[in-house]
C-alpha positions in Angstrom: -74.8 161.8 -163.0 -72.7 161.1 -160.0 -70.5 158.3 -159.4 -70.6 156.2 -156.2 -68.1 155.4 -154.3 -67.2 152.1 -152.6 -64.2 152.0 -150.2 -61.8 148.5 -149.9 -61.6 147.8 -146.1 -57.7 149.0 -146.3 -59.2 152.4 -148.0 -61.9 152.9 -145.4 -58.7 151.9 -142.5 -56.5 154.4 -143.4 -59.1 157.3 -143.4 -60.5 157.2 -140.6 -56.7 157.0 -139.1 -56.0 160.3 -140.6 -56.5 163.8 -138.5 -59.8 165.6 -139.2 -58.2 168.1 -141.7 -56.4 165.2 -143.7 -59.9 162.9 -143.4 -61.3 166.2 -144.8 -59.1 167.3 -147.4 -59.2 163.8 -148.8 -63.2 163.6 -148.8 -63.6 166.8 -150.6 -60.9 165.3 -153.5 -62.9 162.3 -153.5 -66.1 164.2 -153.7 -65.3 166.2 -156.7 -63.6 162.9 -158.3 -67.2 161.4 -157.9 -69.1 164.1 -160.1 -66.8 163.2 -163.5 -63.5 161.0 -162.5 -61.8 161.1 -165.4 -61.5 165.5 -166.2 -59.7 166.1 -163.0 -55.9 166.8 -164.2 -54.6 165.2 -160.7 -56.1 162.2 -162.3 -53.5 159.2 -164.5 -53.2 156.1 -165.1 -50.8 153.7 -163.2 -48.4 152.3 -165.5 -49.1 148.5 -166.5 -52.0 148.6 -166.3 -55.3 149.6 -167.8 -57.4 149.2 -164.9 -56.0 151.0 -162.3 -56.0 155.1 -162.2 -54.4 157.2 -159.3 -55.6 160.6 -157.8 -53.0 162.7 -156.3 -53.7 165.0 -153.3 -50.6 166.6 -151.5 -48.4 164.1 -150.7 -51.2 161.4 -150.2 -52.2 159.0 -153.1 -56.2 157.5 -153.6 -55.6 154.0 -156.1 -59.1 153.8 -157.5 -60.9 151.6 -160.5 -64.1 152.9 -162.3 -67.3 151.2 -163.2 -68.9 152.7 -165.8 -71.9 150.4 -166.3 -72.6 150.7 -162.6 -71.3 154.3 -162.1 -69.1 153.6 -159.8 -65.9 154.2 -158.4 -64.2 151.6 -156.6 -61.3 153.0 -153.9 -58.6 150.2 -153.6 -56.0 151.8 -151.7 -55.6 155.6 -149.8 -51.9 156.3 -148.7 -48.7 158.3 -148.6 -47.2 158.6 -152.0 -43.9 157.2 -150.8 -45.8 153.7 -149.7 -49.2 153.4 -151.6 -47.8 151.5 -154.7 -45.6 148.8 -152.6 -49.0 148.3 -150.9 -50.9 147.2 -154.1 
């Protein structure tokens, strides 16, 4: 079973910003985060809160919610780890 994934309109903005090998790079992450979310180590939870989990690639950061009913995967926010949490 594969999750689906669902892109905010901030997510979606800030990919298709990125050069072809980040765009890339950050698909392929997101692709294997789709086929089981929650066994990839680069995987945690943000603190305060139990909603929210973070996936860390390089220096980028994907902010992400799951639906387990629905099987799917909800991308709130994509960004550099320096700025993604003031963002949320």
């Amino acid at each position: 079973m594969m999750f689906t994934l669902r892109f905010s309109r901030q997510a979606h903005k800030f990919l298709e910003k990125q050069p072809l090998d980040v765009r890339h790079r950050i698909r392929m992450a997101l692709l294997e985060l789709a086929k089981n979310p929650l066994a990839n180590r680069q995987v945690k939870r943000l603190a305060g809160t139990d909603e929210l989990l973070r996936l860390r690639i390089g220096d980028f950061r994907v902010v992400f919610s799951i639906e387990q009913e629905e099987l799917l995967i909800l991308i709130i926010a994509i960004g550099n780890r320096g700025d993604i949490y003031r963002r949320l």
